[in-house]
C-alpha positions as CSV (number, residue, x, y, z in Angstrom):
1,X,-41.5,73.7,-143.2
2,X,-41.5,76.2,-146.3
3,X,-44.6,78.0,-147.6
4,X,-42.9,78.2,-150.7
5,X,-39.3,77.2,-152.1
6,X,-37.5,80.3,-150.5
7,X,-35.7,80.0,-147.6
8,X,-35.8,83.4,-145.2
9,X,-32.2,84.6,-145.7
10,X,-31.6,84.9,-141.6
11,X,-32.4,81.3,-141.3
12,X,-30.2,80.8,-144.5
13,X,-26.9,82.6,-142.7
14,X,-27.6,80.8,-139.2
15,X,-27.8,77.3,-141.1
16,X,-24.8,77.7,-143.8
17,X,-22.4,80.2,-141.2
18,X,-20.3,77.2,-140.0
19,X,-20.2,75.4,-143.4
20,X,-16.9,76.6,-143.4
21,X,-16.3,74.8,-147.4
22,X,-19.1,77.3,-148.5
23,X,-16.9,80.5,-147.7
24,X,-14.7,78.8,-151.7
25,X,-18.5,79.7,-153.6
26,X,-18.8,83.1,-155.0
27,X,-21.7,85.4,-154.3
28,X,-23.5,83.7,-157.9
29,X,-23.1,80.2,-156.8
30,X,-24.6,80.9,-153.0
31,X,-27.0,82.2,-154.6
32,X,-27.8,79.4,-156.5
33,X,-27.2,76.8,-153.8
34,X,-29.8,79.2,-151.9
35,X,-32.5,78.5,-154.4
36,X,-31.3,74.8,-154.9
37,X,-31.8,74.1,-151.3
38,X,-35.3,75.7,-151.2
39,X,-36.5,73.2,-154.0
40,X,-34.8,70.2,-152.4
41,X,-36.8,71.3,-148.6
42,X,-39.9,72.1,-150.5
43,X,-40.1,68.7,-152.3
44,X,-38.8,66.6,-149.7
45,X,-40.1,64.8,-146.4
46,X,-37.9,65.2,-143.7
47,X,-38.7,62.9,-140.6
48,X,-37.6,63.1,-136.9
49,X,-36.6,59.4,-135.7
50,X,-36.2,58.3,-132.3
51,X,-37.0,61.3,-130.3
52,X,-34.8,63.6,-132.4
53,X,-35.7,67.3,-132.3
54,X,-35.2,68.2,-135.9
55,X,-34.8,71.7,-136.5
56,X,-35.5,73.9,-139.0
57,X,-31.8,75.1,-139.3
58,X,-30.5,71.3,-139.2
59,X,-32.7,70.4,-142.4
60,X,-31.3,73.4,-144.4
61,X,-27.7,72.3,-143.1
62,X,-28.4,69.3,-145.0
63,X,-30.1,70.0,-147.6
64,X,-27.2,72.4,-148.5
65,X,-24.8,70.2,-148.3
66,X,-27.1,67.2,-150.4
67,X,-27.7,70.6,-153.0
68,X,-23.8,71.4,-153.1
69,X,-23.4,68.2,-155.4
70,X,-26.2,69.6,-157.8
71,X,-24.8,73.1,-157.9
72,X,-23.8,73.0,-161.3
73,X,-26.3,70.2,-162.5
74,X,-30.2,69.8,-161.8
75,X,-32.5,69.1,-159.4
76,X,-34.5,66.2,-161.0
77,X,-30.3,63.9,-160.0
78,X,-32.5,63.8,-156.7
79,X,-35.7,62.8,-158.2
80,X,-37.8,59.7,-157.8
81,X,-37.6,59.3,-153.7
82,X,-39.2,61.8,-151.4
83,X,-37.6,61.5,-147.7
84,X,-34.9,62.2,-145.5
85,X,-34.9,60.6,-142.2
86,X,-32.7,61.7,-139.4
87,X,-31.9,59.6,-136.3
88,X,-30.2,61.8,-133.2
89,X,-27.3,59.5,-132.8
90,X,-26.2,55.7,-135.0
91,X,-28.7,53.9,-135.8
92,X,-28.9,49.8,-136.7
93,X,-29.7,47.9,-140.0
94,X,-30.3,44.6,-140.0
95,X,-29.6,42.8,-142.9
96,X,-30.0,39.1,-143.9
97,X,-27.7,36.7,-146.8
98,X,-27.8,33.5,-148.0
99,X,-24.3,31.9,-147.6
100,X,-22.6,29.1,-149.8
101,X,-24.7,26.7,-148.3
102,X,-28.0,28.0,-148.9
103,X,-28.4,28.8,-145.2
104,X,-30.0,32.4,-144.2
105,X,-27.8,34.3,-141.7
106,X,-29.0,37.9,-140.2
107,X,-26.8,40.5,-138.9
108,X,-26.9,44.0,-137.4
109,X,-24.9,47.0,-138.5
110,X,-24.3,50.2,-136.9
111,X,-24.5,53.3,-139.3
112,X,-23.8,56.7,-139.6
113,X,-26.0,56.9,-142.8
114,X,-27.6,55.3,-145.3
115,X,-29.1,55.6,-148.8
116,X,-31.9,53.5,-150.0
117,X,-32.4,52.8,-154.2
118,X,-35.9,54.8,-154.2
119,X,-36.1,55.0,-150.7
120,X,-35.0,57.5,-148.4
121,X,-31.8,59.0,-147.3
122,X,-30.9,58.4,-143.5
123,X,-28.8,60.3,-141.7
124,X,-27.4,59.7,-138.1
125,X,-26.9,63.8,-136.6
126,X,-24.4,62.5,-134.4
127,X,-22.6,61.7,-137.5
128,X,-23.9,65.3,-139.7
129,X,-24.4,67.9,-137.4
130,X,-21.1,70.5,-138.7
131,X,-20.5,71.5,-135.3
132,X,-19.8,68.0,-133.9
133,X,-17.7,66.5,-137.2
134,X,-14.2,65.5,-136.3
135,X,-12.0,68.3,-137.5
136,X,-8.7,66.3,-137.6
137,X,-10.5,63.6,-139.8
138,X,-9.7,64.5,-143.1
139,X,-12.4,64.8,-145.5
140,X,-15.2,63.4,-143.4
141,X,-18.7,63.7,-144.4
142,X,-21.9,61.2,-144.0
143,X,-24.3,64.0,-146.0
144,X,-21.8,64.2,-149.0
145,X,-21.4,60.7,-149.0
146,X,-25.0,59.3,-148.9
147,X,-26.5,62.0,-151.5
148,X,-23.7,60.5,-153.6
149,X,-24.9,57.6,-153.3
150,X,-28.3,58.8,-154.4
151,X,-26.7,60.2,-157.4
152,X,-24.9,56.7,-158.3
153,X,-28.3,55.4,-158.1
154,X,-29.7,57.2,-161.1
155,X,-28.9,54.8,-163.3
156,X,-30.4,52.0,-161.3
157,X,-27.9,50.5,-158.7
158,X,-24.9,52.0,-156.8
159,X,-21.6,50.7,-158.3
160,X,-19.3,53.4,-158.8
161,X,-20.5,54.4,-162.1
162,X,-23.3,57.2,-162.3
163,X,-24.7,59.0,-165.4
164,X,-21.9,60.9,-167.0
165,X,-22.3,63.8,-168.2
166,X,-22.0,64.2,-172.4
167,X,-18.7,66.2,-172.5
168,X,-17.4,62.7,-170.2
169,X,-16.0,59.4,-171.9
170,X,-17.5,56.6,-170.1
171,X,-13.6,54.7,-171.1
172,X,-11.5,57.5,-169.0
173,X,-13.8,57.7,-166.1
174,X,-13.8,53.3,-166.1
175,X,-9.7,53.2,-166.7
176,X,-8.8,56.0,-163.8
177,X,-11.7,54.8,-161.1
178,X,-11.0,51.0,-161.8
179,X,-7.2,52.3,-161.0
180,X,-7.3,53.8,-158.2
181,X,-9.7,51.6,-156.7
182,X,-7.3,48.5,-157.3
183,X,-4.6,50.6,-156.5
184,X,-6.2,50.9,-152.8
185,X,-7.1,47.4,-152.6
186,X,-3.0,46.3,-153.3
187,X,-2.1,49.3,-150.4
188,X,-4.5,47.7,-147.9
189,X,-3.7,43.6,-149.1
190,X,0.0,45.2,-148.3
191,X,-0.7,46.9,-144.8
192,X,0.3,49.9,-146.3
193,X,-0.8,53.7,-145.0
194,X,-3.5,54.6,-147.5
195,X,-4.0,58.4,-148.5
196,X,-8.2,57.9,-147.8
197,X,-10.5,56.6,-145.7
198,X,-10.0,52.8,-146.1
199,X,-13.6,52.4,-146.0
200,X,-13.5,53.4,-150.1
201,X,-12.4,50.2,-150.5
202,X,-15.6,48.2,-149.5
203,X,-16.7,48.6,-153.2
204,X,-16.1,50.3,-156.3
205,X,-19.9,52.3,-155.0
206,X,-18.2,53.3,-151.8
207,X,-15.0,54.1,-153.8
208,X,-17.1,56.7,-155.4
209,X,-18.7,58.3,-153.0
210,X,-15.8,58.4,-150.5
211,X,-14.3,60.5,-153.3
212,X,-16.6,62.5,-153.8
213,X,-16.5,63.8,-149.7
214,X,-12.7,64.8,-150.3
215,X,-13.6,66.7,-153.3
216,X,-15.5,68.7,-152.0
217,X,-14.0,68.8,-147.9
218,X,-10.3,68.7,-148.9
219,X,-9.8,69.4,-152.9
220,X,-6.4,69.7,-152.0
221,X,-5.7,66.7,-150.6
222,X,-7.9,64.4,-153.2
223,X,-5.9,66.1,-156.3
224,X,-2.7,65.5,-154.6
225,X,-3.0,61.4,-154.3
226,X,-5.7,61.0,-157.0
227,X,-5.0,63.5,-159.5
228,X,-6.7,61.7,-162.2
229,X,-10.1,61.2,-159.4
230,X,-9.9,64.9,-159.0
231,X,-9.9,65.9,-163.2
232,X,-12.8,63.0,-163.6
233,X,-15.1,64.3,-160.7
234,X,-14.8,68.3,-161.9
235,X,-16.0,67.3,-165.0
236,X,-18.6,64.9,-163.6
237,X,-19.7,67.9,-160.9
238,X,-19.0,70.3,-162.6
239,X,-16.8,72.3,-160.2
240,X,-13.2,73.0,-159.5
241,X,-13.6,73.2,-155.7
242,X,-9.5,74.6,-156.4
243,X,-10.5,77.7,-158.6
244,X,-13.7,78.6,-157.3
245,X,-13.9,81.7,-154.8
């Protein structure tokens, strides 16, 4: 797609205009996301599946939104896999397990995204495309979600604990996650009204990158009900989605 790793700043304001979470970044930190985003299109694959028409403008909407995570950290968090794969609409998994028994069951699973260990991220643009996300669902967003996945991954498998950064204990970041997490398992065991998307609860890995979509799509909201999430990811991201511009 690129020549080299800069992106032509018209196609730049077309792709990041209705990224409406951007508008927070200072002139600096666009700046940077800018040149982050170049790096990340100019090392990665990205693969039309299933008839989609991938545009140049969709794969700088998401690598934007993959780079936002990195802004204040480094590329090489999304190093060691080299694709992107976007589907126009949900796309199905199959998956097999062994049950109790020792008998091999397959299923099917309809996703909106998915990350892969040293594979590829895949993306459903159904599910990604900014113009089509649900407005009244709070915090929503596959790309967020599956890049923080990839992040997770870093250290080998997704469960909720990725690298921390050296200014991070490793003993708050366990005590306030496993919290919270349990903390939503007891609301949902109850039938209570939970303050995020239930899915979070499907595992501590899910936790954490459920999380990590309200931080950055509604601070507000993730600092009110998780005020101790909120201080761990800042440090861990290195933003304050609530003091920056």
């Amino acid at each position: 797609m690129l020549r080299d790793t800069r992106i032509p700043f018209q196609l730049w304001q077309q792709s990041t205009s209705n990224l409406s979470w951007f508008n927070r970044l200072s002139t600096k930190q666009l700046t940077r996301l800018r040149k982050l985003t170049g790096l990340f299109l100019h090392e990665k694959q990205f693969t039309a599946a299933a008839g989609m028409d991938l545009s140049e403008k969709m794969m700088v909407q998401i690598a934007a939104q993959a780079c936002l995570l990195i802004l204040n950290r480094k590329i090489s968090d999304f190093d060691g896999w080299h694709e992107v794969i976007v589907y126009p609409d949900a796309f199905i998994v199959e998956y097999e397990h062994v049950d109790e028994a020792g008998v091999m069951h397959s299923s099917e699973r309809t996703l909106g995204g998915e990350a892969w260990g040293r594979g590829p991220v895949i993306l459903s643009w159904a599910d990604a495309d900014p113009d089509r996300r649900d407005a009244h669902h709070v915090g929503s967003n596959v790309v967020l979600h599956e890049f923080a996945h990839k992040l997770d991954m870093l250290n080998g498998v997704a469960n909720g604990m990725p690298v921390l950064n050296k200014d991070m204990k490793r003993e708050d970041w366990t005590r306030i996650f496993s919290c919270a997490y349990d903390r939503l398992l007891r609301e949902l065991e109850r039938g209570h009204h939970v303050s995020i998307d239930p899915y979070a609860a499907q595992s501590p890995a899910e936790f954490f990158a459920v999380v990590s979509e309200y931080f950055f799509m509604a601070p507000k909201f993730l600092q009110k009900h998780y005020p101790g999430v909120y201080r761990e990811m800042s440090l861990y991201y290195r933003q304050d989605p609530l003091k920056q511009i």
